[in-house]
C-alpha positions in Angstrom: 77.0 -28.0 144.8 77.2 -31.5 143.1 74.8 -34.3 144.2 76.1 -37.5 144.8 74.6 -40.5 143.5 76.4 -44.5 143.9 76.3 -47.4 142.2 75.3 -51.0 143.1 78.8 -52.1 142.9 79.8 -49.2 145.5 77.2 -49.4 148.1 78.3 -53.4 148.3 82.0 -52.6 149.1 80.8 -50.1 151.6 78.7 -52.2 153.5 81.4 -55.2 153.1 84.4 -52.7 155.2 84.6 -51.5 158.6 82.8 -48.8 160.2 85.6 -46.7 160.8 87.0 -46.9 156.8 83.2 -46.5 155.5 83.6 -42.9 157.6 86.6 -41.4 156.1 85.7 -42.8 152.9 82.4 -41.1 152.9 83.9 -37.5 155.3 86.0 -37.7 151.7 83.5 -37.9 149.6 81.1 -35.3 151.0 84.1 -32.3 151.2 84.6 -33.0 147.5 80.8 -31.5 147.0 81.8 -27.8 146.2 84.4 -28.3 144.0 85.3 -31.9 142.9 87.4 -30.9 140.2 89.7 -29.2 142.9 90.1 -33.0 144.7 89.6 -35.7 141.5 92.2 -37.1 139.2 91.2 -37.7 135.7 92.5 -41.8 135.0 95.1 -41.9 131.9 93.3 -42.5 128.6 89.7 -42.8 130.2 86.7 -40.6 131.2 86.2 -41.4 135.0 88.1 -39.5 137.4 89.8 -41.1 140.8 90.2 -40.0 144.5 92.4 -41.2 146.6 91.5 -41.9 150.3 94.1 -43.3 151.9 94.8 -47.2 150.5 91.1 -47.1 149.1 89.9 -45.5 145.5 86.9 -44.3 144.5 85.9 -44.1 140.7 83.8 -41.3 140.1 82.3 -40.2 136.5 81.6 -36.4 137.0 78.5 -35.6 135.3 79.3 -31.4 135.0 75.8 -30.7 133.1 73.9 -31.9 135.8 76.1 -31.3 138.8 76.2 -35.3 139.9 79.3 -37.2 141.1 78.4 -40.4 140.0 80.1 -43.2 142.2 81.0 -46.0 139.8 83.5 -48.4 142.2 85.6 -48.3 145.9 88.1 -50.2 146.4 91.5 -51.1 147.5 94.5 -49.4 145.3 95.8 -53.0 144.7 92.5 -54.3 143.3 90.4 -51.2 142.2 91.7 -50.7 138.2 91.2 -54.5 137.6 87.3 -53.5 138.3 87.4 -51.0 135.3 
């Protein structure tokens, strides 16, 4: 089981949207736990690895040595890779 740790940059865009996304965005997040290989997308030509969660993105560096899911960014698909 991986931990989860966030970044500054994702706990503002979480407290910035609506109850109701911040739910489904985090429900997402916490099934990916087990196996987050089995849900993340490794981003073309870069180390991070994406999730999709309906219009939002979250940017994840999986840290495999220490089982940590480190949340780097959330955001909107249209505005998320300008962020990275």
């Amino acid at each position: 089981m991986y931990k989860v740790q966030f970044d500054e940059d994702a706990i503002e865009f979480l407290e910035k949207v609506p109850t109701q996304i911040k739910e489904r965005i985090w429900n997402k997040i916490m099934q990916t736990k087990e196996n987050p290989h089995h849900f993340f997308i490794r981003l073309t030509g870069r180390p991070e690895y994406k999730l999709r969660v309906g219009d939002y993105r979250v940017i994840v560096d999986i840290q495999n040595n220490v089982s940590i899911l480190h949340i780097l960014h959330i955001g909107h698909r249209r505005n998320i890779y300008r962020k990275i």
